[in-house]
PDB file of N, CA, C and O in Angstrom:
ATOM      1  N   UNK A   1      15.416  13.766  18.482  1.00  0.00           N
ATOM      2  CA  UNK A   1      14.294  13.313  17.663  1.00  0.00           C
ATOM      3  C   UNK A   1      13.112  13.002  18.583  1.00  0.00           C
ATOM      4  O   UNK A   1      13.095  12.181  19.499  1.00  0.00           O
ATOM      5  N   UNK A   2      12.069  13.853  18.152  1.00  0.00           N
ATOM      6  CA  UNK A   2      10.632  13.380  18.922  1.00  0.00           C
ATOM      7  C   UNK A   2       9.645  11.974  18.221  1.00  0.00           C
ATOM      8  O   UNK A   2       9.577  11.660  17.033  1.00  0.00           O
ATOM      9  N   UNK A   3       8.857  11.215  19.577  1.00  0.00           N
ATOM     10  CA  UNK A   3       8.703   9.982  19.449  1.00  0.00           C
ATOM     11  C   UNK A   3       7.934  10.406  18.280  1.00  0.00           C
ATOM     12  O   UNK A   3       7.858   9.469  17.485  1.00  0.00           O
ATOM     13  N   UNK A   4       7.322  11.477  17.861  1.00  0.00           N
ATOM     14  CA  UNK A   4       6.112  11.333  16.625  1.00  0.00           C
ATOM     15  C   UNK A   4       6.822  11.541  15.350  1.00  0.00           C
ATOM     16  O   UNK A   4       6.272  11.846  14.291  1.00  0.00           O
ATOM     17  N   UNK A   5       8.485  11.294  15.586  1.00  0.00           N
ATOM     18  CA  UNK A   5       9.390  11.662  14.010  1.00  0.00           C
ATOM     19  C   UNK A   5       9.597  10.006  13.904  1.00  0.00           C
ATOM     20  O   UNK A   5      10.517   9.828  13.106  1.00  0.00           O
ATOM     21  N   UNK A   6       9.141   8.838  14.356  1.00  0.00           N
ATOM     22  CA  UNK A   6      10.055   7.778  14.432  1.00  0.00           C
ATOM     23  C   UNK A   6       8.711   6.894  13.860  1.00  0.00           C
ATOM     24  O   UNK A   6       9.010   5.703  13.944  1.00  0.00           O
ATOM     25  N   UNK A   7       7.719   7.013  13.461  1.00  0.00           N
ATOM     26  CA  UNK A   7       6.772   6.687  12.962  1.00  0.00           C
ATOM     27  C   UNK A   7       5.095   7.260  11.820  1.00  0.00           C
ATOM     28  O   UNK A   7       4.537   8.339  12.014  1.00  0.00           O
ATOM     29  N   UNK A   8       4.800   6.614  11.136  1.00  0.00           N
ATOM     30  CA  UNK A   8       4.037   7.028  10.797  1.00  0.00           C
ATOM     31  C   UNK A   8       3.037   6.832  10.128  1.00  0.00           C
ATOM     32  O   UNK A   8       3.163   6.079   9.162  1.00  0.00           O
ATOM     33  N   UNK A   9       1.857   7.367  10.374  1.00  0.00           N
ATOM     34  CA  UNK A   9       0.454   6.392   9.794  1.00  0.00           C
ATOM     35  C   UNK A   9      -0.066   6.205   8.612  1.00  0.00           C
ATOM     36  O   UNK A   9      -0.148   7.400   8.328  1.00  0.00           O
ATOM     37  N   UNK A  10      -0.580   5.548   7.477  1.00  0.00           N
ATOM     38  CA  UNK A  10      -0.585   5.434   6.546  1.00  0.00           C
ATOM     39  C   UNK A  10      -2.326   4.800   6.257  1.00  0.00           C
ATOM     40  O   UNK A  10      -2.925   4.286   7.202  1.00  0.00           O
ATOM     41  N   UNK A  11      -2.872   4.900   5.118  1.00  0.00           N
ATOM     42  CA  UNK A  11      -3.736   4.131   4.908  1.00  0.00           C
ATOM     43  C   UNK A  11      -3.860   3.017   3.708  1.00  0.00           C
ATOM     44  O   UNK A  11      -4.096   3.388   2.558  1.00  0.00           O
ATOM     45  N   UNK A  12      -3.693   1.660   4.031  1.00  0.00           N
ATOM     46  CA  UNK A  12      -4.174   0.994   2.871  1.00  0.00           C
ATOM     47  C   UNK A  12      -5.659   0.863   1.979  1.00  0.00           C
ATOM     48  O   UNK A  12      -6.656   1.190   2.622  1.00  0.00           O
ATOM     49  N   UNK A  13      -5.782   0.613   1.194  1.00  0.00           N
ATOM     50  CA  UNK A  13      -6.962   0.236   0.578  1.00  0.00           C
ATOM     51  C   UNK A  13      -6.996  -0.384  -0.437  1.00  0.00           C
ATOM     52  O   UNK A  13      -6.398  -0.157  -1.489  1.00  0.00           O
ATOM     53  N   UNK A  14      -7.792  -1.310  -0.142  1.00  0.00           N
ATOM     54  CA  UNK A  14      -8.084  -2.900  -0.869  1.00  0.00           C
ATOM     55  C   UNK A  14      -9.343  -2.866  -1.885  1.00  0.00           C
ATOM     56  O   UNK A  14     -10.389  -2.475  -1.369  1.00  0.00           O
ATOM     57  N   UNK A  15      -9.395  -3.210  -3.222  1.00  0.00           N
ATOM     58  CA  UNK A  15     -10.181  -3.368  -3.627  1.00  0.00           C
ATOM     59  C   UNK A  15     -10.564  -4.579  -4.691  1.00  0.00           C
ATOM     60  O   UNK A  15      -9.680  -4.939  -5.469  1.00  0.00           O
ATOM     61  N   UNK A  16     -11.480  -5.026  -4.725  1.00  0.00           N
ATOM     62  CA  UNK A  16     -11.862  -6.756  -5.568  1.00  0.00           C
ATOM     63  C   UNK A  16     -11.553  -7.523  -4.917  1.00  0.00           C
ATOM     64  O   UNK A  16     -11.062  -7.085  -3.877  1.00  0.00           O
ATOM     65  N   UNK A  17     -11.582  -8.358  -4.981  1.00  0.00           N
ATOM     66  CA  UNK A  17     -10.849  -9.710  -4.463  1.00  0.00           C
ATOM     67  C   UNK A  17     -10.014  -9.809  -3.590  1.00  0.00           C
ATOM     68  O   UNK A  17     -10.082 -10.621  -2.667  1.00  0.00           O
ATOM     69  N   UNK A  18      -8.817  -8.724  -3.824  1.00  0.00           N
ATOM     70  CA  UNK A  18      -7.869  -8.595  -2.540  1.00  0.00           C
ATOM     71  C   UNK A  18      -8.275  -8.068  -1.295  1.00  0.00           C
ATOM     72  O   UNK A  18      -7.570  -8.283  -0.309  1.00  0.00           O
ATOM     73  N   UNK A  19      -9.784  -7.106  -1.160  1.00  0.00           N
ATOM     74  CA  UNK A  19     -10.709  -7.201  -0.158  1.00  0.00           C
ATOM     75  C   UNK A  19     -11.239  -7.949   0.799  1.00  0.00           C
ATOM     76  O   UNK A  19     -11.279  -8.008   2.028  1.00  0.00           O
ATOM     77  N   UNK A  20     -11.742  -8.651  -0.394  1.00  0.00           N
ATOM     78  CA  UNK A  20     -12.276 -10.289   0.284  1.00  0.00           C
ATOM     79  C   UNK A  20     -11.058 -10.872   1.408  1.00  0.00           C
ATOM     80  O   UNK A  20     -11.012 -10.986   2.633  1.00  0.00           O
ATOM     81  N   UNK A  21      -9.955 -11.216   0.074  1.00  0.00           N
ATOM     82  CA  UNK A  21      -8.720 -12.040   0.949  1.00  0.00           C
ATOM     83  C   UNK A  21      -7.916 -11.732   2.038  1.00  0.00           C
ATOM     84  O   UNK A  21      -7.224 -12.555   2.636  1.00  0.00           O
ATOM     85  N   UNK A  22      -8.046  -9.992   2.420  1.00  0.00           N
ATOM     86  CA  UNK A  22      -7.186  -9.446   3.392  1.00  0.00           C
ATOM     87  C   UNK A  22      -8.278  -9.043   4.881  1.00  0.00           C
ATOM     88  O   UNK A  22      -7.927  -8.612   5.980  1.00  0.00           O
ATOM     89  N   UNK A  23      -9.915  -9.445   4.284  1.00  0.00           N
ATOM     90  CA  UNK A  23     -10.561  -9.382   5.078  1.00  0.00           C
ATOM     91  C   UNK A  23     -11.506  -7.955   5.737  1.00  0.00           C
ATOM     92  O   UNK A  23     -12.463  -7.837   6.502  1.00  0.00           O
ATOM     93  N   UNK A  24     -10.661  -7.053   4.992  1.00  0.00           N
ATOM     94  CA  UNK A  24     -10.965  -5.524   5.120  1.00  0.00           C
ATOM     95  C   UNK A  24     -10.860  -4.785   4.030  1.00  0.00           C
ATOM     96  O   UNK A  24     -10.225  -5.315   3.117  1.00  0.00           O
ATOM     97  N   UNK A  25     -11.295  -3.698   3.832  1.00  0.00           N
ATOM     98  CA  UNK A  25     -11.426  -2.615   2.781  1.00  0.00           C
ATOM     99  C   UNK A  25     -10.195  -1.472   2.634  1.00  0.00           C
ATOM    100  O   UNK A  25      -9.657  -0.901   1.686  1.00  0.00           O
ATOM    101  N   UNK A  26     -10.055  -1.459   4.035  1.00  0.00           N
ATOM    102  CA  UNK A  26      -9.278  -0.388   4.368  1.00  0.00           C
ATOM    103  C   UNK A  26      -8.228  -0.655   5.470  1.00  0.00           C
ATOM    104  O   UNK A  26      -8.834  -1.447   6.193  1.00  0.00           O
ATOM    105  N   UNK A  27      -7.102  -0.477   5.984  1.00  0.00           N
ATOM    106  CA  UNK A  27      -6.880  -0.355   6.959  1.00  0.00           C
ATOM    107  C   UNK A  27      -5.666   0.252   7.247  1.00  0.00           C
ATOM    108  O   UNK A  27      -4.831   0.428   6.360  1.00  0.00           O
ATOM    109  N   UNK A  28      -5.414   0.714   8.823  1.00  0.00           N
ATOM    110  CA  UNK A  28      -4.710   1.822   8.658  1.00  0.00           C
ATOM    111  C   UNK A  28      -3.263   1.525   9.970  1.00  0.00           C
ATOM    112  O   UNK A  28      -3.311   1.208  11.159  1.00  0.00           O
ATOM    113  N   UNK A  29      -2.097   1.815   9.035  1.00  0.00           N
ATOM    114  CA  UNK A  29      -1.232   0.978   9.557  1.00  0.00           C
ATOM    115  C   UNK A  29      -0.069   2.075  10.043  1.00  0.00           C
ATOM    116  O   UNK A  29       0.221   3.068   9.376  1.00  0.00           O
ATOM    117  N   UNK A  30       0.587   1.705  11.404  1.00  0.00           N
ATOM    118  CA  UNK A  30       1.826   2.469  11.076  1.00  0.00           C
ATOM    119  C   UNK A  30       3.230   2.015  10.384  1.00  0.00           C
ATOM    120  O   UNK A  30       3.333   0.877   9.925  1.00  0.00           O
ATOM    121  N   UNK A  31       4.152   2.810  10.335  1.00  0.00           N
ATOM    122  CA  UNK A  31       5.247   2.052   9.693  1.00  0.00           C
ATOM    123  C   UNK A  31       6.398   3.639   9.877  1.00  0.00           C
ATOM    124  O   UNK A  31       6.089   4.827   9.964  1.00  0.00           O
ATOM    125  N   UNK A  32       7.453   3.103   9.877  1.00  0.00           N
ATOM    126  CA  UNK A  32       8.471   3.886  10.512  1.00  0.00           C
ATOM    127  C   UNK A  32       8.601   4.689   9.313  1.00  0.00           C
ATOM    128  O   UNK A  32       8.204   4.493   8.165  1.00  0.00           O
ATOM    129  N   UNK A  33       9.285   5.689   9.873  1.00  0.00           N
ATOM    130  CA  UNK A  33       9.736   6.899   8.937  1.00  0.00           C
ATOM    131  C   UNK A  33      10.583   7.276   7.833  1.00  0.00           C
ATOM    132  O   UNK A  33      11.700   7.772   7.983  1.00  0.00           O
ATOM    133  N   UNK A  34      10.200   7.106   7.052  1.00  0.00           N
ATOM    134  CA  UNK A  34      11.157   6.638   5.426  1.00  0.00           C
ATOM    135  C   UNK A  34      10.673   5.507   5.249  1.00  0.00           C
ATOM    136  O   UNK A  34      11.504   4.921   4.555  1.00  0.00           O
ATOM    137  N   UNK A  35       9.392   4.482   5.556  1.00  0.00           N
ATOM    138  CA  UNK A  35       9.050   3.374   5.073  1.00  0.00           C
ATOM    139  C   UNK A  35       8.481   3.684   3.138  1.00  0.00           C
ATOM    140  O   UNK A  35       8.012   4.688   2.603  1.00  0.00           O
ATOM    141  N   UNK A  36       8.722   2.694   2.741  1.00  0.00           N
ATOM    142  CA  UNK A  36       8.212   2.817   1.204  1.00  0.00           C
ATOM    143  C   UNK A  36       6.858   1.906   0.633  1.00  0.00           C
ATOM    144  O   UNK A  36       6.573   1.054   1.475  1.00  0.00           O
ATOM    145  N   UNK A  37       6.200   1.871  -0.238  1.00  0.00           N
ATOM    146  CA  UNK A  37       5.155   1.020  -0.582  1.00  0.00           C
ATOM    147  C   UNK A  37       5.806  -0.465  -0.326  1.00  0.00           C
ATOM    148  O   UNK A  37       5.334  -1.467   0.211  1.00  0.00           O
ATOM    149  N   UNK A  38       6.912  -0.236  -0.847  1.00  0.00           N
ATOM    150  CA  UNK A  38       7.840  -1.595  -1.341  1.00  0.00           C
ATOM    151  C   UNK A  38       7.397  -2.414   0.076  1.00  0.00           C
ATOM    152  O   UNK A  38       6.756  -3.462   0.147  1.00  0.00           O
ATOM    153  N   UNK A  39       8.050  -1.439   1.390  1.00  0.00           N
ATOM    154  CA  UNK A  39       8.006  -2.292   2.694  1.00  0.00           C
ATOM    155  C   UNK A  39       6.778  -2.645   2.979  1.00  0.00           C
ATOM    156  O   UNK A  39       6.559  -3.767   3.434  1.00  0.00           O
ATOM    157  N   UNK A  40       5.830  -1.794   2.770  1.00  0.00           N
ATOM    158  CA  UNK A  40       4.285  -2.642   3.305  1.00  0.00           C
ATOM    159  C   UNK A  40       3.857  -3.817   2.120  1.00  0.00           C
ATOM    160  O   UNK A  40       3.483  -4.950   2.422  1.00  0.00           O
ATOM    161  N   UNK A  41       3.941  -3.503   1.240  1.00  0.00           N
ATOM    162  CA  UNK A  41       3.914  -4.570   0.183  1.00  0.00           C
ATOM    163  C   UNK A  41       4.968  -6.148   0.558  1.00  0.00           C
ATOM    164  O   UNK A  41       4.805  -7.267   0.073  1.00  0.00           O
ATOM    165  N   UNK A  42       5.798  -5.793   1.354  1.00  0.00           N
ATOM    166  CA  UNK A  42       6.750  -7.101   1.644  1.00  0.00           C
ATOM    167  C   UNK A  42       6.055  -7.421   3.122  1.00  0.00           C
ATOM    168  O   UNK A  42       5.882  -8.634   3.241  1.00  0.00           O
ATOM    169  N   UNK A  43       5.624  -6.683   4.247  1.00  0.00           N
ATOM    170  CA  UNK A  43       5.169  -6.908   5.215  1.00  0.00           C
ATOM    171  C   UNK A  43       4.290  -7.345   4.908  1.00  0.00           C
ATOM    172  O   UNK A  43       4.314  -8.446   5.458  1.00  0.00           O
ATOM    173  N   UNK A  44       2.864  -7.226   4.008  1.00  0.00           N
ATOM    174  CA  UNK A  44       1.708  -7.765   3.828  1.00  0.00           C
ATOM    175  C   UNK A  44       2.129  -9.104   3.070  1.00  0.00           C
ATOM    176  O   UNK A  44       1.343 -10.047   3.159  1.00  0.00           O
ATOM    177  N   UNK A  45       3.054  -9.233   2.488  1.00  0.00           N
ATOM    178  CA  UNK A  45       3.399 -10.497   1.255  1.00  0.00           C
ATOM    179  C   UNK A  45       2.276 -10.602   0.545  1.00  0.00           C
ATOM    180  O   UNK A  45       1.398 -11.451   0.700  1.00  0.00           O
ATOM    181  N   UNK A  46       2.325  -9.224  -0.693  1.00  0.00           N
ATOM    182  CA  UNK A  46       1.913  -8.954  -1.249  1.00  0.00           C
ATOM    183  C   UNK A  46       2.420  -8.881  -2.794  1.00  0.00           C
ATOM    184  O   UNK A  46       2.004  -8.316  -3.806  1.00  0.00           O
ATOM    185  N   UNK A  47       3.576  -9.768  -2.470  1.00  0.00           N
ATOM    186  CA  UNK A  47       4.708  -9.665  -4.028  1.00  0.00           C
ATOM    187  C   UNK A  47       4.260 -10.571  -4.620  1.00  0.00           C
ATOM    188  O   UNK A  47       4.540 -10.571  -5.819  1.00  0.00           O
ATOM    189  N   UNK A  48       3.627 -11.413  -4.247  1.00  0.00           N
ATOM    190  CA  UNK A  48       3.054 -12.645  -5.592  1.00  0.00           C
ATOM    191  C   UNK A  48       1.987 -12.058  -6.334  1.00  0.00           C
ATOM    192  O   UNK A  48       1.649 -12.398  -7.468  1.00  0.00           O
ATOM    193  N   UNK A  49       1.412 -11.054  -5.560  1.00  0.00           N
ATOM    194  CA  UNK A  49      -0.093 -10.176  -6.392  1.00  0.00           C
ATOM    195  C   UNK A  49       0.732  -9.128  -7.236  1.00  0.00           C
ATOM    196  O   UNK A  49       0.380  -9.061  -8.414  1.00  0.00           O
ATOM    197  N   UNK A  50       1.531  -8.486  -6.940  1.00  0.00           N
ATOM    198  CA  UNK A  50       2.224  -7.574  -7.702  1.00  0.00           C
ATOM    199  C   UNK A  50       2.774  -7.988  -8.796  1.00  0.00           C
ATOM    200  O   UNK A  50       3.194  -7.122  -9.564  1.00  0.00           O
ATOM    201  N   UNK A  51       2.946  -9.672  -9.229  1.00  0.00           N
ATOM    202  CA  UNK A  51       4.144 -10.174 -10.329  1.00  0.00           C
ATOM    203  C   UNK A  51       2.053 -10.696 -11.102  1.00  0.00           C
ATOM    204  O   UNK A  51       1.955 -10.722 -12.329  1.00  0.00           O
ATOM    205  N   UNK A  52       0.983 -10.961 -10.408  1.00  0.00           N
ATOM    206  CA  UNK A  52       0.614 -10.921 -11.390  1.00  0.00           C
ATOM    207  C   UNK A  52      -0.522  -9.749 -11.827  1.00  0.00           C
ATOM    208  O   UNK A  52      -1.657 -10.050 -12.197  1.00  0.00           O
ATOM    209  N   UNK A  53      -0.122  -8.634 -11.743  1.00  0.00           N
ATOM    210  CA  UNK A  53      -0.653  -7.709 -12.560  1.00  0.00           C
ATOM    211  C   UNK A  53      -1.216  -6.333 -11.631  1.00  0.00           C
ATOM    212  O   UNK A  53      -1.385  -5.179 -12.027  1.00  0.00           O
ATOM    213  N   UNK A  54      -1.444  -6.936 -10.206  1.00  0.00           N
ATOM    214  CA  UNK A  54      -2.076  -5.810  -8.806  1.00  0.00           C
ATOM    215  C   UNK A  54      -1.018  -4.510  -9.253  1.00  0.00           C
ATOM    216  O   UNK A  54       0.211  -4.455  -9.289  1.00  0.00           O
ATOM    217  N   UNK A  55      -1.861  -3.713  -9.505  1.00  0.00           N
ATOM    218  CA  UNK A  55      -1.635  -2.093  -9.782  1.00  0.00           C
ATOM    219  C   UNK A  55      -1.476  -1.694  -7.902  1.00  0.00           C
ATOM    220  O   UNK A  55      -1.884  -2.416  -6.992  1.00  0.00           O
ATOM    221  N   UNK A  56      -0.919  -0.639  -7.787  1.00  0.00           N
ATOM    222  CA  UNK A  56      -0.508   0.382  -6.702  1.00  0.00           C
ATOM    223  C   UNK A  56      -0.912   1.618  -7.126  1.00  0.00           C
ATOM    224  O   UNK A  56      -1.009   1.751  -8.346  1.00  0.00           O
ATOM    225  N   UNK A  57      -1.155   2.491  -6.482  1.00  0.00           N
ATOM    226  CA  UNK A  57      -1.399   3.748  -6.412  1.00  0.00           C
ATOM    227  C   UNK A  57      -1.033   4.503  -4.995  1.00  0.00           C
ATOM    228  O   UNK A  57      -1.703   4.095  -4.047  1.00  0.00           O
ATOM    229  N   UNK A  58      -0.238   5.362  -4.748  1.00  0.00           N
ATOM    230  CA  UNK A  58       0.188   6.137  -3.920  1.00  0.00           C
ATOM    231  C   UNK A  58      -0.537   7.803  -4.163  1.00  0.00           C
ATOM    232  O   UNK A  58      -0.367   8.662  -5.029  1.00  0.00           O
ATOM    233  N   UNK A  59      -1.396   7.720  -2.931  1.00  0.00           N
ATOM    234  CA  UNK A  59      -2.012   9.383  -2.639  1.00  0.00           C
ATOM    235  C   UNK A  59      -2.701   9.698  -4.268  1.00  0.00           C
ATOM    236  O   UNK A  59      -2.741  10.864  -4.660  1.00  0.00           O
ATOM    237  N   UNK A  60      -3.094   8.849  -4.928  1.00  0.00           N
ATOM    238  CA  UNK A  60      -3.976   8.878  -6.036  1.00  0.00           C
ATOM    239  C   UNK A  60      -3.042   8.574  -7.378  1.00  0.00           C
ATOM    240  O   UNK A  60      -3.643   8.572  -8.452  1.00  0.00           O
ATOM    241  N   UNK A  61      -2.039   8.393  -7.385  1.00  0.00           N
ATOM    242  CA  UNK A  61      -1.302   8.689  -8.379  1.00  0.00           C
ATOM    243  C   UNK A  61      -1.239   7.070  -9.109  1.00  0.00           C
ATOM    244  O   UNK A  61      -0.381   6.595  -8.365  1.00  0.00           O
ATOM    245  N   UNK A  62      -1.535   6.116  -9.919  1.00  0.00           N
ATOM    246  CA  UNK A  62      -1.567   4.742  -9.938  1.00  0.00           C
ATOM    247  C   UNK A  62      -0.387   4.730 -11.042  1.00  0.00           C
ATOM    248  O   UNK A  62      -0.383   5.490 -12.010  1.00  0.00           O
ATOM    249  N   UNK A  63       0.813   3.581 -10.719  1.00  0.00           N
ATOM    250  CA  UNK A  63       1.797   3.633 -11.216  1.00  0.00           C
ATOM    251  C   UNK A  63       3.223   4.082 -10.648  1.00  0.00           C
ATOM    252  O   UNK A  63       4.283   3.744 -11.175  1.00  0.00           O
ATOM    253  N   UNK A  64       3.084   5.160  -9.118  1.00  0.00           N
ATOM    254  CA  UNK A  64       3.983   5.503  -8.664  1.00  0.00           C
ATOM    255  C   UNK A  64       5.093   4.610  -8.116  1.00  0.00           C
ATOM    256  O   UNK A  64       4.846   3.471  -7.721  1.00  0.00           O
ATOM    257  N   UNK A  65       6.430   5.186  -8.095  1.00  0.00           N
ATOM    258  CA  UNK A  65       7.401   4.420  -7.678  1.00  0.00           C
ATOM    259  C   UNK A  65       6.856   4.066  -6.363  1.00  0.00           C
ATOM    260  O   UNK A  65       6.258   4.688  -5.485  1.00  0.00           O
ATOM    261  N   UNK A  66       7.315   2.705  -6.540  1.00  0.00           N
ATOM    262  CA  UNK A  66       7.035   2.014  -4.922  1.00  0.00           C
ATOM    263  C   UNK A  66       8.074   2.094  -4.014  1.00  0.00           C
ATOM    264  O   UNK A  66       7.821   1.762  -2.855  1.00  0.00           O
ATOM    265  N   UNK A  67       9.446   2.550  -4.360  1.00  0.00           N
ATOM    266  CA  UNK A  67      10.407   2.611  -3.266  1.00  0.00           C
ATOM    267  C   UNK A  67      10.304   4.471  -2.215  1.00  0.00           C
ATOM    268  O   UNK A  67      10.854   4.871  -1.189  1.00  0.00           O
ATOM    269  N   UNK A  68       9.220   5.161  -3.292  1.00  0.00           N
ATOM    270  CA  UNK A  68       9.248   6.532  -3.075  1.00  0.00           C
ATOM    271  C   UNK A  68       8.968   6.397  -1.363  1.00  0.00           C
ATOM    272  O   UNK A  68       8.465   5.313  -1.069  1.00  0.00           O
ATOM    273  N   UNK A  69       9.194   7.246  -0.293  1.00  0.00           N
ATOM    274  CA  UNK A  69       9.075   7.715   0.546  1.00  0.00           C
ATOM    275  C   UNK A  69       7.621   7.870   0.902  1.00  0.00           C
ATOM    276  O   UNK A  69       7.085   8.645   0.110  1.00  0.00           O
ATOM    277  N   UNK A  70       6.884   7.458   1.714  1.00  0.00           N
ATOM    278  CA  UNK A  70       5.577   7.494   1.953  1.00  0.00           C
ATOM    279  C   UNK A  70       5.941   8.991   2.881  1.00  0.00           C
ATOM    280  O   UNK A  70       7.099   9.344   3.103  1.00  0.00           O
ATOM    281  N   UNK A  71       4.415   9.950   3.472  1.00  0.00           N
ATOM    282  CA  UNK A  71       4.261  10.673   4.426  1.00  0.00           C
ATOM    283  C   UNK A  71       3.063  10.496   5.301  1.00  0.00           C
ATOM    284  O   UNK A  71       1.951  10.170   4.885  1.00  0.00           O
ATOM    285  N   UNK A  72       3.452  10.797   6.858  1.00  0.00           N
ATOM    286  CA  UNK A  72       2.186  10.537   7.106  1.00  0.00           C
ATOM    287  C   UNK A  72       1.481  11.170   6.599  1.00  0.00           C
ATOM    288  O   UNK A  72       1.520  12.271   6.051  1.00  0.00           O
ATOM    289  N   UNK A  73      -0.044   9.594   6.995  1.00  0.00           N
ATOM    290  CA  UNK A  73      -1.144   9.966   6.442  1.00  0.00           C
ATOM    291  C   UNK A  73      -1.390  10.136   4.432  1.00  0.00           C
ATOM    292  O   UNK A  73      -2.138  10.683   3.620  1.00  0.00           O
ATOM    293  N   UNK A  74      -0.178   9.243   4.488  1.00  0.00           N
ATOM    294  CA  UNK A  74      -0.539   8.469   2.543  1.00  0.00           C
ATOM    295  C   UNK A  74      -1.164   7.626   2.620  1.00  0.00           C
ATOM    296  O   UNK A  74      -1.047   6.741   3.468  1.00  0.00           O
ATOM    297  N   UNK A  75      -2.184   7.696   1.550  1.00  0.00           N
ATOM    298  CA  UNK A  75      -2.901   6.132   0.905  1.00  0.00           C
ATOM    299  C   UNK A  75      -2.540   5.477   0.374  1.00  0.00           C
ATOM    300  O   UNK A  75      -2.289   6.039  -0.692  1.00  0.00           O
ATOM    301  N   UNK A  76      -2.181   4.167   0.292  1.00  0.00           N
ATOM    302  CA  UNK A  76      -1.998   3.136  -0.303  1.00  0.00           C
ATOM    303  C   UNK A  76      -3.174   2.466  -1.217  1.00  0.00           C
ATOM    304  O   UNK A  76      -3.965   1.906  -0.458  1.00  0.00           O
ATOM    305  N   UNK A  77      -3.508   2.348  -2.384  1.00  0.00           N
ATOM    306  CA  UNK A  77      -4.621   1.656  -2.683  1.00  0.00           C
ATOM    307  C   UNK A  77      -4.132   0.661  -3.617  1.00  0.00           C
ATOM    308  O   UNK A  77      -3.574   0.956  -4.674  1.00  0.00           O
ATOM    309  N   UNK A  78      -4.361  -0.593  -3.192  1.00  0.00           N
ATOM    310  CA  UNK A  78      -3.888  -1.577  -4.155  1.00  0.00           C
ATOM    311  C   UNK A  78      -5.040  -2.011  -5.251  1.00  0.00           C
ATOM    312  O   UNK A  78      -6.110  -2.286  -4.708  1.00  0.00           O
ATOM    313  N   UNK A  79      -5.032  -2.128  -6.694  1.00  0.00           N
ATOM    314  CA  UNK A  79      -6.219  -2.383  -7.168  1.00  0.00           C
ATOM    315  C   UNK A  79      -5.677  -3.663  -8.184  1.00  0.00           C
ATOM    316  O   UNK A  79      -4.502  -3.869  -8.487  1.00  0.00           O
ATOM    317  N   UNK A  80      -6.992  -4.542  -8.663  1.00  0.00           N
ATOM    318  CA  UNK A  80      -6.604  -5.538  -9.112  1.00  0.00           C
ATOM    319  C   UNK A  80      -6.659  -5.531 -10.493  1.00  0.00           C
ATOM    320  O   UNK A  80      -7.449  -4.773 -11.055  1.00  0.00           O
ATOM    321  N   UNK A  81      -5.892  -6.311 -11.158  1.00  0.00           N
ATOM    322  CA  UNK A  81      -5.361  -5.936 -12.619  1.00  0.00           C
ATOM    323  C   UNK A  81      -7.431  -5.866 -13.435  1.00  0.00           C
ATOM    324  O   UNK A  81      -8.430  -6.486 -13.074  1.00  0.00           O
ATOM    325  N   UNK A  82      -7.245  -4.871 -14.516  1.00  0.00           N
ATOM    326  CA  UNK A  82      -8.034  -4.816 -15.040  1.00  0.00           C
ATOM    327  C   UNK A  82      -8.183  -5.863 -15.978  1.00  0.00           C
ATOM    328  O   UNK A  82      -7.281  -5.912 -16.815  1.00  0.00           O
ATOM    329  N   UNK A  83      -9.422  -7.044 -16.102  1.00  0.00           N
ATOM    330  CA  UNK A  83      -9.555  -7.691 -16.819  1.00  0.00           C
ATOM    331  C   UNK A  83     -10.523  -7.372 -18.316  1.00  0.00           C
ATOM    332  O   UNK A  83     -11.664  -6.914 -18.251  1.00  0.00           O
ATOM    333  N   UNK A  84     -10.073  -7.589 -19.165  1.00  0.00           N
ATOM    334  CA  UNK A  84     -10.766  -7.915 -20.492  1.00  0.00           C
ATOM    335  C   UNK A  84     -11.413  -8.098 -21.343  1.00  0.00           C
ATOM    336  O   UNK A  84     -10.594  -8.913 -21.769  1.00  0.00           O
ATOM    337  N   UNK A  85     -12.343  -8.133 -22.237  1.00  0.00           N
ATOM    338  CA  UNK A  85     -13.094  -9.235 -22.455  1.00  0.00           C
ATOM    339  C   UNK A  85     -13.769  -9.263 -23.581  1.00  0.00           C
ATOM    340  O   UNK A  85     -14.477 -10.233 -23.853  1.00  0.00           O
TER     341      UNK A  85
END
């Protein structure tokens, strides 16, 4: 196995509020090979935003399974629940 099979780069992206709070818009992380949304979502401790309403989207798709298999160079975009009114 070559060192570039044992990792791989990904991009998050933040938008509303969770912008503000994570300090950045974007940012771009590695994470080992077979990592899932699930794991960056637990590395960021991001599960209290997820129980109240923070949507996911994987490589554009909003709603995708979060345990799915990321590849390098997937987006992550977390967006904040749509409010109401």
């Amino acid at each position: 196995m070559e060192e570039g099979d044992l990792a791989i780069k990904v991009k998050m992206l933040f938008f509303g509020p969770l912008a503000e709070s994570m300090g950045e818009r974007e940012i771009e992380v590695a994470a080992l090979h077979g990592s899932t949304a699930m794991d960056l979502i637990d590395r960021f401790r991001l599960n209290p935003m997820l129980d109240s309403g923070l949507r996911v989207a994987i490589d554009g798709v909003v709603g995708a399974d979060l345990d799915t298999k990321l590849s390098d160079a997937s987006e992550i975009a977390f967006l904040p629940p749509v409010s109401g009114g």
